[in-house]
C-alpha positions in Angstrom: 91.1 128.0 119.3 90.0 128.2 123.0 91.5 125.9 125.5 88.4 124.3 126.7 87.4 123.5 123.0 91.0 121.8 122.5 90.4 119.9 125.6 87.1 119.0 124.1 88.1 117.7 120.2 91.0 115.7 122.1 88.3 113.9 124.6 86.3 112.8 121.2 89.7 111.9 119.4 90.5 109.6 122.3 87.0 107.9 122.8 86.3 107.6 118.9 90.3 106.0 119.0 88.7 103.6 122.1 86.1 102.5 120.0 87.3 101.7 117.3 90.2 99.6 118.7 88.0 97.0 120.6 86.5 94.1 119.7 84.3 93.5 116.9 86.3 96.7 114.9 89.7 95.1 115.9 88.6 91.9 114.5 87.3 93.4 111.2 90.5 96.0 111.3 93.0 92.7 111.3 90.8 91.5 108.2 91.2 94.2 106.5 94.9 94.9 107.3 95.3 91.5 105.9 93.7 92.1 103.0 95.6 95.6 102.3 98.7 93.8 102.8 97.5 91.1 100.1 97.2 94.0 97.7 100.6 95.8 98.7 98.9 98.7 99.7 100.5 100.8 102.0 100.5 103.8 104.7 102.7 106.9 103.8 105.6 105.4 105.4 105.9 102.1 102.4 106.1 99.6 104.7 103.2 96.7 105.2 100.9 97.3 107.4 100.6 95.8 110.9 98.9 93.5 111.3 97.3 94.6 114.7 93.9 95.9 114.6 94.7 99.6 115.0 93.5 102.2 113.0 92.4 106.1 113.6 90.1 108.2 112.3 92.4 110.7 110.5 95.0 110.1 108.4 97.5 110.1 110.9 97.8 106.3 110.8 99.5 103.6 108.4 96.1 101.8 108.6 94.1 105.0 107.4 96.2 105.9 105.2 96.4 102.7 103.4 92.8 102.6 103.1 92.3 106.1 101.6 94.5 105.1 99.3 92.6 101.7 98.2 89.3 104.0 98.4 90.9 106.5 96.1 91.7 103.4 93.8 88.1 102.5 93.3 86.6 105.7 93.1 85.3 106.0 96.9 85.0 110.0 97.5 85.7 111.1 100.0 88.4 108.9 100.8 88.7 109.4 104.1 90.6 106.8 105.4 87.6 104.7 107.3 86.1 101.4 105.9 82.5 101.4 105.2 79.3 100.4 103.2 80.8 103.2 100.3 83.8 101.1 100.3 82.1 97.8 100.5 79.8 98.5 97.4 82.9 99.8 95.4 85.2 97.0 95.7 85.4 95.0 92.5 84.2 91.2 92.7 87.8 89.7 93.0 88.7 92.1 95.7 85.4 91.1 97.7 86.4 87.6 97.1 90.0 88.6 98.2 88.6 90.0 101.3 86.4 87.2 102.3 89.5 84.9 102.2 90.2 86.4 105.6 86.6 85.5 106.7 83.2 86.7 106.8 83.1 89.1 108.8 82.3 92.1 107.1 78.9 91.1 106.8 77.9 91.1 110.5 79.7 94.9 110.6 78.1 96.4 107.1 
């Protein structure tokens, strides 16, 4: 892979990583931290998640992880590791109601 192209897929990685870590995502992110936490689902590493707001867009985070995992759970494909609508219309009822214990939000975002 060329250097210039390198420089370019890092540029996205950083601006999409931006994005996604300000506010209304790091808001929703906390929420659903919270809510992975409730469930004792967990990033490759075992350990709860923190509670922070972070996330990525690969794999290469506890957050992301944790949520592929929850997505392969409930038959999201791909499970990619981002929360969506797919994931949204999957969840079973008592993990919707689960998830709205940490607020409403999710409704504003999907």
């Amino acid at each position: 892979m060329s250097r210039i192209r390198k420089l370019k897929i890092e540029a996205i990685r950083k601006a999409n990583h931006q994005v996604l870590n300000e506010q209304p995502h790091r808001d929703a992110t906390i929420k659903i931290q919270k809510f992975l936490n409730a469930k004792k689902i967990t990033g490759d590493e075992g350990k709860p998640l923190e509670e922070d707001g972070l996330t990525c867009i690969d794999l290469s985070c506890q957050t992301a992880q944790a949520i592929s995992k929850y997505q392969s759970s409930i038959g999201v494909w791909p499970a990619e590791g981002v929360w969506g609508p797919d994931t949204m219309e999957k969840m079973p009822k008592e993990d919707k109601e689960l998830l709205e214990s940490f607020g409403s939000w999710f409704e504003r975002l999907f």
